[in-house]
C-alpha positions in Angstrom: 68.6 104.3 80.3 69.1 104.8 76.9 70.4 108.0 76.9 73.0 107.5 80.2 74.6 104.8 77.9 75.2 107.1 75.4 76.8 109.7 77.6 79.0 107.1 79.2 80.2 106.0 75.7 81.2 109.9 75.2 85.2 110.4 75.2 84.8 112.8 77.9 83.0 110.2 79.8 86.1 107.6 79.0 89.3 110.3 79.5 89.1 110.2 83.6 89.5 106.4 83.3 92.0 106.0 81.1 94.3 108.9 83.2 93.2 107.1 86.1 94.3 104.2 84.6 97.6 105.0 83.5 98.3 106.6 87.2 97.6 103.1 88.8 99.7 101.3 86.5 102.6 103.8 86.9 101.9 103.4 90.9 102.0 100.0 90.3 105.2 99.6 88.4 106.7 101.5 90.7 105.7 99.6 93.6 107.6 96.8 92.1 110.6 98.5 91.5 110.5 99.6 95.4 110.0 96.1 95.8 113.2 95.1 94.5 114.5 97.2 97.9 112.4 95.7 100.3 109.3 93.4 99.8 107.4 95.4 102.7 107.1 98.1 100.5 105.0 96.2 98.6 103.2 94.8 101.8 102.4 99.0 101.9 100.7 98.8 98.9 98.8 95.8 99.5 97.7 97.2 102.9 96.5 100.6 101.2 94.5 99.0 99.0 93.5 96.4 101.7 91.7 99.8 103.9 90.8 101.4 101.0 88.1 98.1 100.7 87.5 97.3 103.7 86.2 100.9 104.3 84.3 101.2 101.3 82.6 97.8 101.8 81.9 98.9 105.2 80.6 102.1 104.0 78.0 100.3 102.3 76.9 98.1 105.0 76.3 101.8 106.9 74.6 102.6 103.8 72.3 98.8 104.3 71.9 99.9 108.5 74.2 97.1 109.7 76.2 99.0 112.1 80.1 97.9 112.5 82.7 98.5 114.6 85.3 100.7 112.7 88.0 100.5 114.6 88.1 97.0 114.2 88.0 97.1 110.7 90.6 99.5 110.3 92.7 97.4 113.0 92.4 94.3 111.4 94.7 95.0 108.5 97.5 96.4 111.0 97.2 92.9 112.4 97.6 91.1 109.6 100.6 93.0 108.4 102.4 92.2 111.4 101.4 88.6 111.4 103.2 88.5 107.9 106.1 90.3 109.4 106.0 87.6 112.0 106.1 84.9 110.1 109.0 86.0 107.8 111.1 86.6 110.9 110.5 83.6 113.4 110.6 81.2 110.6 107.0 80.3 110.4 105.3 78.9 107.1 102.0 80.2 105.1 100.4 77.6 107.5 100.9 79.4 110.3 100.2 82.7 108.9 97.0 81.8 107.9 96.1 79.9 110.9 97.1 83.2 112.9 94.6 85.3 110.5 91.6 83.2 111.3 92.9 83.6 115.4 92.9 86.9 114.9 89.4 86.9 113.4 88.4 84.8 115.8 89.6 86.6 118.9 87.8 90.2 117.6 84.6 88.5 117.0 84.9 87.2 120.5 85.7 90.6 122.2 83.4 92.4 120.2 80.4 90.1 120.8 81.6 90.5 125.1 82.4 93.8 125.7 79.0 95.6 125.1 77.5 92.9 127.6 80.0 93.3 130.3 80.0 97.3 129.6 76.1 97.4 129.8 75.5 101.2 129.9 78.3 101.7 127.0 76.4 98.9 124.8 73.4 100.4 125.6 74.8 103.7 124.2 76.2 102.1 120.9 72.6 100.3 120.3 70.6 103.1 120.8 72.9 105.4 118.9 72.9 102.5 116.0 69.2 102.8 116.2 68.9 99.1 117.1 65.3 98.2 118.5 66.5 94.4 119.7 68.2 93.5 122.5 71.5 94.2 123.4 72.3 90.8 123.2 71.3 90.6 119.1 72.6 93.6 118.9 76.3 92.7 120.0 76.2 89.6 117.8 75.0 91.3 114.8 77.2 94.2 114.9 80.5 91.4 115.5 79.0 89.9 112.7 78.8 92.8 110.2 82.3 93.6 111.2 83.8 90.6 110.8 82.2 90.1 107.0 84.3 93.2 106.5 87.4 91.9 107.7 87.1 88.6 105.9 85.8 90.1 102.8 87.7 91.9 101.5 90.8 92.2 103.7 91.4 88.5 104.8 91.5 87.0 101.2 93.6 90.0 100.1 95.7 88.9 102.5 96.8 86.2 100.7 98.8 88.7 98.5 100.7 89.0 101.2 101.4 85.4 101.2 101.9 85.6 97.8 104.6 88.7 97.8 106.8 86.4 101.1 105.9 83.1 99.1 109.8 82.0 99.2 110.0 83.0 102.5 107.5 81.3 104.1 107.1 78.2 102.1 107.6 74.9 103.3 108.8 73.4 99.9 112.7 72.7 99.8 112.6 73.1 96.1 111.3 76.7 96.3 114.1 77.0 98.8 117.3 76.1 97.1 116.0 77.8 93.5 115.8 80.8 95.4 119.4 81.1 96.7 121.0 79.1 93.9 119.7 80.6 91.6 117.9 84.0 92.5 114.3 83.1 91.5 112.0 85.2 93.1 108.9 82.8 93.3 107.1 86.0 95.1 107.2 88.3 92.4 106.2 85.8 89.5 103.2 85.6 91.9 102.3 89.1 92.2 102.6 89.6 88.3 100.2 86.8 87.4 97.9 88.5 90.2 97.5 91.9 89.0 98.4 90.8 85.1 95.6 88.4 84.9 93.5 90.5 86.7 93.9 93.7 84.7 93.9 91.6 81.4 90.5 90.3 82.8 88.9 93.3 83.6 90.0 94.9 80.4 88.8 92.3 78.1 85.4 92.0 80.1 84.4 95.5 79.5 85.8 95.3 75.7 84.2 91.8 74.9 80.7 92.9 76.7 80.7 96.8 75.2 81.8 96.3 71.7 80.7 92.1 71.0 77.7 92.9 73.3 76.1 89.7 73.3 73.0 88.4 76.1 72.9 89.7 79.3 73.1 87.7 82.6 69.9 86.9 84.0 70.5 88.5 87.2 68.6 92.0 87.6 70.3 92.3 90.8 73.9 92.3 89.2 73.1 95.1 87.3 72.2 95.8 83.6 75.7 96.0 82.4 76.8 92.5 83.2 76.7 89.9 80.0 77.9 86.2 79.3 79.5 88.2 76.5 81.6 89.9 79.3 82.2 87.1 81.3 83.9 85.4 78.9 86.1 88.0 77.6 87.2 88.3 81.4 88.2 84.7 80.9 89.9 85.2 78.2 91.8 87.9 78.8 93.2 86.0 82.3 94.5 83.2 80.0 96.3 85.4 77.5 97.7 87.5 80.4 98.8 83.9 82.2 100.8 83.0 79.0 102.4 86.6 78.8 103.6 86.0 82.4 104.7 81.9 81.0 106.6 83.0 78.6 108.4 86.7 80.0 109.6 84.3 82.9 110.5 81.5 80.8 112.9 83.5 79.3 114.9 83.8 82.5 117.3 80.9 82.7 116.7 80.9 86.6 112.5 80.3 86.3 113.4 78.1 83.3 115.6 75.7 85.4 112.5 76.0 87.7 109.6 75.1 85.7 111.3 72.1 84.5 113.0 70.8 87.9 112.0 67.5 88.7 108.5 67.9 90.7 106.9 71.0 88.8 107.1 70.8 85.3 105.4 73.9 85.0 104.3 74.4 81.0 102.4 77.3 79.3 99.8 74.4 79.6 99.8 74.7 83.7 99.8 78.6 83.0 96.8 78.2 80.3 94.4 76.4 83.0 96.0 78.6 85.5 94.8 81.5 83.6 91.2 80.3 83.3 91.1 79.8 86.8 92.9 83.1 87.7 89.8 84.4 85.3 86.8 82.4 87.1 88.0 83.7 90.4 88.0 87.5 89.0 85.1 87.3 87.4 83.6 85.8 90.6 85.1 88.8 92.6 83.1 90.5 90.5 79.7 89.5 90.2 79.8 89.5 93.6 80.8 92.7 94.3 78.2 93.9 91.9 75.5 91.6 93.9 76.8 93.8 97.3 76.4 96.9 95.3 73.0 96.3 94.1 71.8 95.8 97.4 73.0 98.4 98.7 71.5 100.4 96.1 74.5 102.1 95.0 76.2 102.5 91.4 80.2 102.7 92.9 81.6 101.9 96.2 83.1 105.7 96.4 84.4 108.3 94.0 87.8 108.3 94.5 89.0 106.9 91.4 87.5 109.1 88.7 86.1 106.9 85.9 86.0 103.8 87.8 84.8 105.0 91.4 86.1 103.5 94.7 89.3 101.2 95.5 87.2 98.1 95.6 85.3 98.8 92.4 88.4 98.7 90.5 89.8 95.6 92.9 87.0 93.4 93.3 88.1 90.3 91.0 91.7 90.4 92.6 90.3 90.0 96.1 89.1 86.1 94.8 92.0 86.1 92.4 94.6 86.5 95.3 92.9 83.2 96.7 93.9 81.3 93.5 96.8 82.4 92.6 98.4 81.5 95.9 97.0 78.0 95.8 98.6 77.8 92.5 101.8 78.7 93.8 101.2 75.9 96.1 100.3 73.8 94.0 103.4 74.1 91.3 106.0 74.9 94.0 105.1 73.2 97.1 
């Protein structure tokens, strides 16, 4: 154990990530320029990164022998694109997108719990090929289950962030409304800058705070040995400071000025301070979570594909929760 830290601590160990960092914040940035164009392309980037989860969570639960079905999993963020799209178009509010998600979710678990009972021979095919020894009946339920896990976590609550990226369009609040086309305030995109902002500031200042103040670990073996209150509470930190950043940049724009202080909001670094430790609960929450999963799966990444910080969820996990938050504090100030 001692000796992989030391490796790990190695500059050749550290170069991958911080390349791979710089290429997902230059992917990023340029995602929001695209976005000035057309806030689906954002939605594209939120729906790559949505897959990218899903299948890597659901690559673990392979890894665990609970069997999904994939098509459904790679379906379901299709469906909630287009339920966005929908709502944007026919006037609907983040009520009704919402309500349409957990129809959707619904409505698979429904079908995929029937069709291998009505098809008796072709559920008979799937359970013996899963190596299920239960009934059919257990089987079907089990394997609608462990799909629809997958499409709730991750891919339902990072739906919020589409919520988040249409939050002018599809919000019932008059306010939001009129600041929007009087004066060009783009409630959306101060949204989707606290997101990832607090989240990277979080992540960041977790790993510094727990590598280099150390500090006790959490008494959780199955988190893993690198998790420490020390960590933690850098994460927490580093939300906050990243929640005042975002105050104060958007502040300075007479537009989000008028808005903070419009009769009804009075939104104040102060709401951004607690919206910050609360942006950094949630991420850390992501997670430990996440980390929980991993352990029981008995894996150290979700994938490789991001060299020096492995898969798309290992490098996502805390936004999942934080998109959760930070659209109910949208709400909250703007609604």
């Amino acid at each position: 154990m001692e000796n992989n830290c030391k490796v790990t601590n190695t500059p050749a160990k550290w170069l991958p990530r911080i390349i791979s960092g710089a290429v997902i914040l230059v992917v990023l940035v340029g995602f929001f320029f695209l976005r000035e164009l057309s806030a689906y392309a954002f939605d594209l980037l939120i729906g790559v990164i949505m897959m990218f989860c899903a299948f890597e969570v659901e690559n673990l639960l392979h890894k665990m022998d609970r069997p999904t079905w994939t098509t459904v999993v790679g379906l379901f963020p299709i469906l909630s694109f287009a339920s966005i799209i929908v709502s944007v178009n026919t006037n609907m509010n983040f009520y009704h997108f919402i309500l349409i998600n957990i129809a959707i979710l619904v409505i698979l678990f429904v079908i995929m719990f029937a069709l291998p009972l009505i098809f008796y021979k072709w559920g008979e095919k799937y359970r013996q090929g899963d190596g299920f020894n239960s009934s059919l009946t257990l089987y079907a339920y089990q394997k609608a289950m462990n799909t629809i896990f997958v499409c709730f976590w991750p891919t339902f609550l990072l739906s919020f962030a589409f919520a988040i990226n249409h939050f002018g369009q599809i919000s019932i609040s008059s306010v939001a409304s009129a600041f929007e086309g009087s004066y060009g305030v783009d409630i959306g995109l101060l949204g989707l800058v606290l997101l990832f902002v607090t989240t990277m500031f979080a992540d960041t200042f977790a790993m510094l705070f727990g590598r280099f103040l150390k500090g006790p670990k959490i008494s959780m073996a199955k988190l893993g040995p690198g998790k420490s209150w020390t960590g933690l509470l850098g994460g927490i930190v580093g939300a906050i400071i990243a929640s005042i950043i975002v105050f104060y940049i958007f502040n300075a724009f007479s537009g989000y000025h008028q808005l903070f202080v419009s009769p009804g909001i009075s939104a104040s670094v102060w709401t951004f301070i607690l919206g910050g430790l609360f942006c950094g609960i949630f991420n850390m929450g992501g997670d430990l979570l996440s980390s929980l999963f991993k352990r029981r799966a008995v894996v150290k990444d979700y994938s490789q594909i991001i060299p020096g910080h492995g898969g798309v969820m290992d490098r996502y996990n805390g936004l999942v929760f934080n998109a959760v938050f930070v659209f109910i504090f949208l709400c909250i100030l703007f609604v």
